[in-house]
DRENPA-3360 file (N, C-alpha, C; in nm, 2 decimals, always signed):
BEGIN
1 = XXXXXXXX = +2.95/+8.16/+7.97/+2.91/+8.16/+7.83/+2.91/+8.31/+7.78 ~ +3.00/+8.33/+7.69/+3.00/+8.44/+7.60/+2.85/+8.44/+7.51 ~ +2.82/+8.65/+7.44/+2.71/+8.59/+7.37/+2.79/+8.64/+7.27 ~ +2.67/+8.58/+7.13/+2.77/+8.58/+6.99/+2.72/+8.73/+6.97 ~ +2.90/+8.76/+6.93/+2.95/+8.86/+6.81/+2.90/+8.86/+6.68 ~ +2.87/+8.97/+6.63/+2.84/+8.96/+6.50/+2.91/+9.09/+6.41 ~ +2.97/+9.06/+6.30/+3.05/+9.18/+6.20/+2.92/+9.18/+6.07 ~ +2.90/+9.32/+6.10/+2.80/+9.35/+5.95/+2.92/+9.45/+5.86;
9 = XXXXXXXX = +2.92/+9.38/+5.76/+3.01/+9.47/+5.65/+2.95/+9.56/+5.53 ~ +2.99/+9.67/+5.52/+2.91/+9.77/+5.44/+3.00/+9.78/+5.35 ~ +2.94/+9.74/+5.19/+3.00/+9.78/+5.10/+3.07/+9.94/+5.09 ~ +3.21/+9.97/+5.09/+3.23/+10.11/+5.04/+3.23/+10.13/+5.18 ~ +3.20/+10.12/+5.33/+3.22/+10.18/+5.40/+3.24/+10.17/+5.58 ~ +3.31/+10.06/+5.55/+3.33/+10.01/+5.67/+3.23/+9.87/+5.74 ~ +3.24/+9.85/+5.89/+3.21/+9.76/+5.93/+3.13/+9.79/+6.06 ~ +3.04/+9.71/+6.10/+2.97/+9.77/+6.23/+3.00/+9.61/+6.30;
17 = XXXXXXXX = +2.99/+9.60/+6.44/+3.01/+9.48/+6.53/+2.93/+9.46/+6.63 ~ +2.84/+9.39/+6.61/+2.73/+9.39/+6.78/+2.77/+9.26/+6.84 ~ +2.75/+9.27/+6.96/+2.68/+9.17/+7.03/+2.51/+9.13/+7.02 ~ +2.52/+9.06/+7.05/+2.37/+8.96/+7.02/+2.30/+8.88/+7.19 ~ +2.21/+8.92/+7.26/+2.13/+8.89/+7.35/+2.05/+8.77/+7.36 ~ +2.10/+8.65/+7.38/+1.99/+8.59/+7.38/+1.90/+8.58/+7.47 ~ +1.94/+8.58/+7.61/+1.85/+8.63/+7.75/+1.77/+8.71/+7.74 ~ +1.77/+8.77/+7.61/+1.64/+8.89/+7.58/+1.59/+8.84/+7.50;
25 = XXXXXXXX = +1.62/+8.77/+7.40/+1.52/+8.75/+7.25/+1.60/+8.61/+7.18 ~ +1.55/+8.50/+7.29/+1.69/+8.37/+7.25/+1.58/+8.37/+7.08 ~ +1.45/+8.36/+7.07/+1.45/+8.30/+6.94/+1.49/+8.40/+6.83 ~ +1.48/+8.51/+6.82/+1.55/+8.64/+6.78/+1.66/+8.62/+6.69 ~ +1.76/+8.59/+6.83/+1.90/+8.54/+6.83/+1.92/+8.41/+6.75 ~ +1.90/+8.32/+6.73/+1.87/+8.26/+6.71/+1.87/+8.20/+6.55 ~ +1.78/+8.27/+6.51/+1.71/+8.30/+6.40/+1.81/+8.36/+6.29 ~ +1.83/+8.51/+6.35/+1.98/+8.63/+6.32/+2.10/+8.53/+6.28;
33 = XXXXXXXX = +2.12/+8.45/+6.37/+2.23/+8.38/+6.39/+2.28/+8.29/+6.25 ~ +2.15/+8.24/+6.25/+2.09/+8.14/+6.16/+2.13/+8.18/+5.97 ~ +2.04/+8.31/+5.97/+2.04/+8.36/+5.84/+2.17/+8.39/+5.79 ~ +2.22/+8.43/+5.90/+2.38/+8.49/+5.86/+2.48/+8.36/+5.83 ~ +2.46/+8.30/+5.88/+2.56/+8.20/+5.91/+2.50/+8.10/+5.67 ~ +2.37/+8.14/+5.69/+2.35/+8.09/+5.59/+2.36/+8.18/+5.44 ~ +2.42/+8.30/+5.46/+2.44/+8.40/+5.41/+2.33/+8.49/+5.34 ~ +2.22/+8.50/+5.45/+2.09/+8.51/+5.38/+2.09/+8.69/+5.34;
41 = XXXXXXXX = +2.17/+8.71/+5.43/+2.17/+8.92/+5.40/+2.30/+8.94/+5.33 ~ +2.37/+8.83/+5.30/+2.49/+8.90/+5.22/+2.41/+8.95/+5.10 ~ +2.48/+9.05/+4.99/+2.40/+9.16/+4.93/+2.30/+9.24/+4.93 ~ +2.24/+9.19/+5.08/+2.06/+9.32/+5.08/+2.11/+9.43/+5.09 ~ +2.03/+9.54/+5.11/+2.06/+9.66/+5.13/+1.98/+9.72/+5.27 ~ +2.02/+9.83/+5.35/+1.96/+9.92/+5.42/+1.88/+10.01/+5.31 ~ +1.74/+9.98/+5.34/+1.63/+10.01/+5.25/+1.57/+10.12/+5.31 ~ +1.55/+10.12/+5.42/+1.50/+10.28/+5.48/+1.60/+10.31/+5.59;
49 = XXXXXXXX = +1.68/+10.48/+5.56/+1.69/+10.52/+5.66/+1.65/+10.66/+5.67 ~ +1.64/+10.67/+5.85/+1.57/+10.82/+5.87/+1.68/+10.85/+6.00 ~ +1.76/+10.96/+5.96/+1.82/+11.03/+6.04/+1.82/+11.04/+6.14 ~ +1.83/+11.06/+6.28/+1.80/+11.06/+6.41/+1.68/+10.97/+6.47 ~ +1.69/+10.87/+6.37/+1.53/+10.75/+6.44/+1.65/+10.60/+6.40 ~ +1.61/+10.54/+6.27/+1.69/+10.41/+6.27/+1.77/+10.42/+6.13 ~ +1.82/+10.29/+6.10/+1.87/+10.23/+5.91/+1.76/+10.06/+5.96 ~ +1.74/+10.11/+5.85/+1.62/+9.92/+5.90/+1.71/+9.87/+5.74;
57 = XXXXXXXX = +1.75/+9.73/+5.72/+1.76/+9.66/+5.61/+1.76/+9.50/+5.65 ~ +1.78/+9.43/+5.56/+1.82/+9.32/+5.57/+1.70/+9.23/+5.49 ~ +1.61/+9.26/+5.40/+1.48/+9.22/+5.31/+1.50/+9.24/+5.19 ~ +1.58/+9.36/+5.13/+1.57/+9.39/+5.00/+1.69/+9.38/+4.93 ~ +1.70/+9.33/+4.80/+1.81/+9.34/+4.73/+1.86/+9.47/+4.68 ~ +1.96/+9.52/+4.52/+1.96/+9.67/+4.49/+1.87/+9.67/+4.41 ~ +1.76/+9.56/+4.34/+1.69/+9.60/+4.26/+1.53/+9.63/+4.35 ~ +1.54/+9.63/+4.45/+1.42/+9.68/+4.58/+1.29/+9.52/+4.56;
65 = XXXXXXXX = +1.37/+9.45/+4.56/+1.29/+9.32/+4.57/+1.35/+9.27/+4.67 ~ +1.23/+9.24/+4.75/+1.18/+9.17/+4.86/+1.26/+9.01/+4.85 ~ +1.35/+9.03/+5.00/+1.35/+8.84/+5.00/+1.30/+8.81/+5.10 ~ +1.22/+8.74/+5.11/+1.13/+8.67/+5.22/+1.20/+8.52/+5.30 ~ +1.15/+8.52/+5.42/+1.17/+8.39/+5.50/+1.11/+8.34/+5.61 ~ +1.08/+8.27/+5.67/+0.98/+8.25/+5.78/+1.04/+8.34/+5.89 ~ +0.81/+8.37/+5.94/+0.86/+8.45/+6.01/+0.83/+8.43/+6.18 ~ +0.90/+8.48/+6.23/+0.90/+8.42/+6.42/+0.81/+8.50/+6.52;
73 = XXXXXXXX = +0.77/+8.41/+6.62/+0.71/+8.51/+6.70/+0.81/+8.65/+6.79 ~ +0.74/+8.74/+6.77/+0.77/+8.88/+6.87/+0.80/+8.85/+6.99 ~ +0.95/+8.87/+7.03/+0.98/+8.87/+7.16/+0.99/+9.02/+7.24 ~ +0.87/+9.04/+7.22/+0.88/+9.21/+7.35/+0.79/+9.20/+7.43 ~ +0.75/+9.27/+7.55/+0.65/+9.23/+7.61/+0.52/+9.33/+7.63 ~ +0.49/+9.37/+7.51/+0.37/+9.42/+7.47/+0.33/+9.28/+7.38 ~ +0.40/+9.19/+7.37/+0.36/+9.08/+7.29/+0.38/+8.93/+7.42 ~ +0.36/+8.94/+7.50/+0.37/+8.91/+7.61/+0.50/+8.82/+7.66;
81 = XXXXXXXX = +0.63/+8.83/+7.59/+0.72/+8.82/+7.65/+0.83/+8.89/+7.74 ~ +0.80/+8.89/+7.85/+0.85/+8.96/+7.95/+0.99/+9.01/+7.98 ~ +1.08/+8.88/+7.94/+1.21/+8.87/+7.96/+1.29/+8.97/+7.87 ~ +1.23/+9.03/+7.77/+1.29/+9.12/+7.71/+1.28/+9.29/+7.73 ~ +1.33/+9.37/+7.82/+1.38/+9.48/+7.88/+1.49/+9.56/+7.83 ~ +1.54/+9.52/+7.72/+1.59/+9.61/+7.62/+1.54/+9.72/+7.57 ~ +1.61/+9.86/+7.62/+1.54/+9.97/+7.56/+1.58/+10.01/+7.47 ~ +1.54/+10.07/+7.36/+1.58/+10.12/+7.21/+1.67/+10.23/+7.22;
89 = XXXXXXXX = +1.73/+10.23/+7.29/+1.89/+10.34/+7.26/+1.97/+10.31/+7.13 ~ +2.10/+10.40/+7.13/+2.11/+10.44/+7.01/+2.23/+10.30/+7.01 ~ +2.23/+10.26/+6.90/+2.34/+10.10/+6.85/+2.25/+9.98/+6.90 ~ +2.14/+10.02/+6.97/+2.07/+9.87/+6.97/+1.98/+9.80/+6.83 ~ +2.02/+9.68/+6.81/+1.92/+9.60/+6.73/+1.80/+9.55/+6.73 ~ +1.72/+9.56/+6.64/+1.57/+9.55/+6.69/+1.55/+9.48/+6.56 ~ +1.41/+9.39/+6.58/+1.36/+9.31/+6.46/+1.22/+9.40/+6.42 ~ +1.24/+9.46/+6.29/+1.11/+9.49/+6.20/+0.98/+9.39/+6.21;
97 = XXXXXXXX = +0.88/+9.47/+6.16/+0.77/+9.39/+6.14/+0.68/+9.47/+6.08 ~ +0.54/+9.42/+6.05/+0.42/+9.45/+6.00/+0.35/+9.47/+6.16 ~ +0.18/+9.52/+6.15/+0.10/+9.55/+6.26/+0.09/+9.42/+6.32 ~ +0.14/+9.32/+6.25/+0.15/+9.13/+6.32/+0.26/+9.17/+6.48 ~ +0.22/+9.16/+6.53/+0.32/+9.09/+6.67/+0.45/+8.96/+6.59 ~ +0.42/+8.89/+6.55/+0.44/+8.78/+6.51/+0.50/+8.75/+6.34 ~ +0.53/+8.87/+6.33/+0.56/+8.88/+6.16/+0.73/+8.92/+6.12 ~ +0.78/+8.92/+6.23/+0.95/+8.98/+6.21/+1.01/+8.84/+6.11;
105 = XXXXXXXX = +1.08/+8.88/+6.06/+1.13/+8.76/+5.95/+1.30/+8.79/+5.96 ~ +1.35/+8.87/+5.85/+1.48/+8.89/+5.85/+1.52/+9.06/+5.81 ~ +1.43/+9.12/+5.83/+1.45/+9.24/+5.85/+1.51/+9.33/+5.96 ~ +1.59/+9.42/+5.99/+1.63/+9.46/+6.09/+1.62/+9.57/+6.11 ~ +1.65/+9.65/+6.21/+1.70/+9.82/+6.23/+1.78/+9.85/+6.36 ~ +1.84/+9.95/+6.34/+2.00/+9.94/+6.41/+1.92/+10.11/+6.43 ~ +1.93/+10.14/+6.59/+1.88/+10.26/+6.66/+2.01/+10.39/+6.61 ~ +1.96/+10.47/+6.53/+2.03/+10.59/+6.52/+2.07/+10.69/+6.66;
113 = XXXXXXXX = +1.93/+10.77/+6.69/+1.89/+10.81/+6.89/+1.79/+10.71/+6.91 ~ +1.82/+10.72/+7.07/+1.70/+10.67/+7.12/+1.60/+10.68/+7.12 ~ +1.50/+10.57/+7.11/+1.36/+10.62/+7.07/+1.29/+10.52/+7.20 ~ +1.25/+10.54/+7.27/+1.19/+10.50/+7.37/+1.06/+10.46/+7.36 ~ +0.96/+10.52/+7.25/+0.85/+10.51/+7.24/+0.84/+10.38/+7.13 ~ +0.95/+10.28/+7.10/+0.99/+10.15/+7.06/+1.00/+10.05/+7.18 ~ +1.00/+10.10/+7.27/+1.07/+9.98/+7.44/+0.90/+9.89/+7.41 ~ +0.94/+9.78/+7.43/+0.79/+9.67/+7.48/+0.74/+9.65/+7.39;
121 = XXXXXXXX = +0.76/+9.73/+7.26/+0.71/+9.75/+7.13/+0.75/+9.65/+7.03 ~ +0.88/+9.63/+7.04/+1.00/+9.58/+6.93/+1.07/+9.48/+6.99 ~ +1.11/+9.35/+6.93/+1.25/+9.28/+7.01/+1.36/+9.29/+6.97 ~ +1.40/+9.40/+7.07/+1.52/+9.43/+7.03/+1.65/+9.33/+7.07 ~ +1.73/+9.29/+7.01/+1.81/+9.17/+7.08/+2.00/+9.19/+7.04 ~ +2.03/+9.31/+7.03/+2.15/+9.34/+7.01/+2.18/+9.48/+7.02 ~ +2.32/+9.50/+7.03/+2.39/+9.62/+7.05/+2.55/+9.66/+6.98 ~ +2.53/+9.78/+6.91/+2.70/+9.75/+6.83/+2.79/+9.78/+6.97;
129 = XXXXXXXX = +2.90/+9.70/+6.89/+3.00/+9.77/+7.04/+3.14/+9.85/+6.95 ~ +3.10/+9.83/+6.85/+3.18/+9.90/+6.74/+3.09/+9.98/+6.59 ~ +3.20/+10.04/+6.56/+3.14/+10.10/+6.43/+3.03/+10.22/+6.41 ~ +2.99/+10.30/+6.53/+2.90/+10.42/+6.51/+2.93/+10.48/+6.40 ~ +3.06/+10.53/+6.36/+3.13/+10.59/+6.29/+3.05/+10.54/+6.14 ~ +3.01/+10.41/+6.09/+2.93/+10.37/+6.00/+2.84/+10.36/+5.98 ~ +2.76/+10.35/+6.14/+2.62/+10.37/+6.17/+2.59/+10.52/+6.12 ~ +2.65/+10.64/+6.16/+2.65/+10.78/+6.12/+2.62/+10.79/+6.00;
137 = XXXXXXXX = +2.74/+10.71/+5.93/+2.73/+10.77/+5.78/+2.65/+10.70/+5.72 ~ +2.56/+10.57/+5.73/+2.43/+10.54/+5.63/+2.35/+10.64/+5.68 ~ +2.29/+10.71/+5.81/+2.25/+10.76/+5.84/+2.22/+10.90/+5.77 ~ +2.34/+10.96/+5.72/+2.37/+11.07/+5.66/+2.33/+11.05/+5.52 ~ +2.30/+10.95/+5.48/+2.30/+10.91/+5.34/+2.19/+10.97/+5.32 ~ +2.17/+11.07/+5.17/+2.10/+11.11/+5.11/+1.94/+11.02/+5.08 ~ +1.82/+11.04/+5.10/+1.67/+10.95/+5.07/+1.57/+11.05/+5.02 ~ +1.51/+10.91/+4.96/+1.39/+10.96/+4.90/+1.26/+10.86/+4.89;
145 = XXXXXXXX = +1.15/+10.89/+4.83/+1.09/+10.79/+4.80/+1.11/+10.69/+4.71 ~ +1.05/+10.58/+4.69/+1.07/+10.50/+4.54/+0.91/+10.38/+4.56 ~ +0.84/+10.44/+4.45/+0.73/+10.44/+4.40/+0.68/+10.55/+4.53 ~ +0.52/+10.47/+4.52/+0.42/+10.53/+4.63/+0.43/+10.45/+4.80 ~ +0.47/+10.37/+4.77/+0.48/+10.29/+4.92/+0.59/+10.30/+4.97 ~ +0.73/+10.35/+4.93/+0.83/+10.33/+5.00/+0.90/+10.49/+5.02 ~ +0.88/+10.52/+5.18/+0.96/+10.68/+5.20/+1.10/+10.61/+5.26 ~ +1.16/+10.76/+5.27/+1.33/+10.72/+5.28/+1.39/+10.62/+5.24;
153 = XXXXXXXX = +1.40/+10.61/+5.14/+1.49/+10.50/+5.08/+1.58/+10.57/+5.05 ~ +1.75/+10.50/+5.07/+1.84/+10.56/+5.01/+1.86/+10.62/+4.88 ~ +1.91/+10.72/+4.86/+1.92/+10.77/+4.69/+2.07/+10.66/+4.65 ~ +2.15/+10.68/+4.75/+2.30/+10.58/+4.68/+2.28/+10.43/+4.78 ~ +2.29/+10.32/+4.70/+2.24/+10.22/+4.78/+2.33/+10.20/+4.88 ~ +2.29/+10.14/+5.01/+2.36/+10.10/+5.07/+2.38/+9.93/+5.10 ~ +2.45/+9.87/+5.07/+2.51/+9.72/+5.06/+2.54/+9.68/+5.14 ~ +2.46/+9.59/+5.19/+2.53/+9.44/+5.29/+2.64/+9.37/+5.21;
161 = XXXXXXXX = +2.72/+9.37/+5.27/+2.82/+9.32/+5.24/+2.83/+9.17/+5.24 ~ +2.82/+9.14/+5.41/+2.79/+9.01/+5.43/+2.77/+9.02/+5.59 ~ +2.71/+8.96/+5.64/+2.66/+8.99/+5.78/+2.72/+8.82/+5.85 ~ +2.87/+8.83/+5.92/+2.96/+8.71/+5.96/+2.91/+8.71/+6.14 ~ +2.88/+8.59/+6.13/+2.90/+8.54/+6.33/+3.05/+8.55/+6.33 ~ +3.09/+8.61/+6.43/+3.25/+8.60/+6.44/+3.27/+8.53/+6.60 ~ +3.16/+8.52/+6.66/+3.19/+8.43/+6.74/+3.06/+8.40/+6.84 ~ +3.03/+8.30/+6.88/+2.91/+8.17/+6.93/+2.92/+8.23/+7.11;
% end
């Protein structure tokens, strides 16, 4: 059994390609699989990025509204699932959240360096095997605030294009 491929397309700038883990984070996977296949991140944007840490997107549109969807339990094992041993190096996928264990929905973040001090923390359940070269450059992308609650946000938005399973 192969695991599924995934193509994230960036408007304006290329394409990034992971693999997807489910032996680390099947409900994760799962889930990811799910939204995409139902085109739930085509148009969001990468809403915060911070240089040498992550690009988190996959919640917000370009007018910085929230799209919401149920949310799954935390597969890491600071949340007591074990099976997940993924460390936060750089191209791995990880699912966002609030101080909830239990609150990851359809937000994401794609590891710029490794941050270690995320391992057991986050379920992380993917890895690019292509496309740094794109991961780089949202990364480089100029940020700022927007209002009082939101730091690093992009100044030039950055677009989901469409986020394709290319293969099961």
């Amino acid at each position: 059994m192969t695991n599924p491929i995934i193509e994230i397309k960036i408007q304006g700038m290329g394409s990034m390609k992971a693999e997807l883990y489910p032996e680390k984070a099947p409900k994760t996977v799962a889930n990811f699989v799910k939204l995409a296949e139902e085109k739930f991140f085509d148009g969001l944007i990468f809403h915060r990025v911070i240089k040498g840490f992550m690009i988190q997107g996959g919640g917000y549109n370009e007018a910085m509204e929230q799209k919401e969807t149920d949310s799954i339990k935390g597969e890491f094992k600071a949340n007591g699932f074990m099976a997940n041993d993924l460390k936060h190096t750089r191209g791995v996928l990880s699912m966002a959240r609030t101080s909830d264990p239990d609150s990851a929905s359809s937000q994401f973040f794609v590891m710029h360096k490794d941050a270690p001090h995320l391992d057991a923390q986050y379920a992380g359940f993917g890895k690019l095997t292509e496309g740094y070269e794109v991961l780089d450059a949202i990364a480089d992308v100029k940020t700022g605030s927007f209002g009082w609650y939101m730091q690093d946000v992009p100044r030039e938005t950055v677009v989901i294009e469409t986020i394709s399973v290319i293969s099961k």
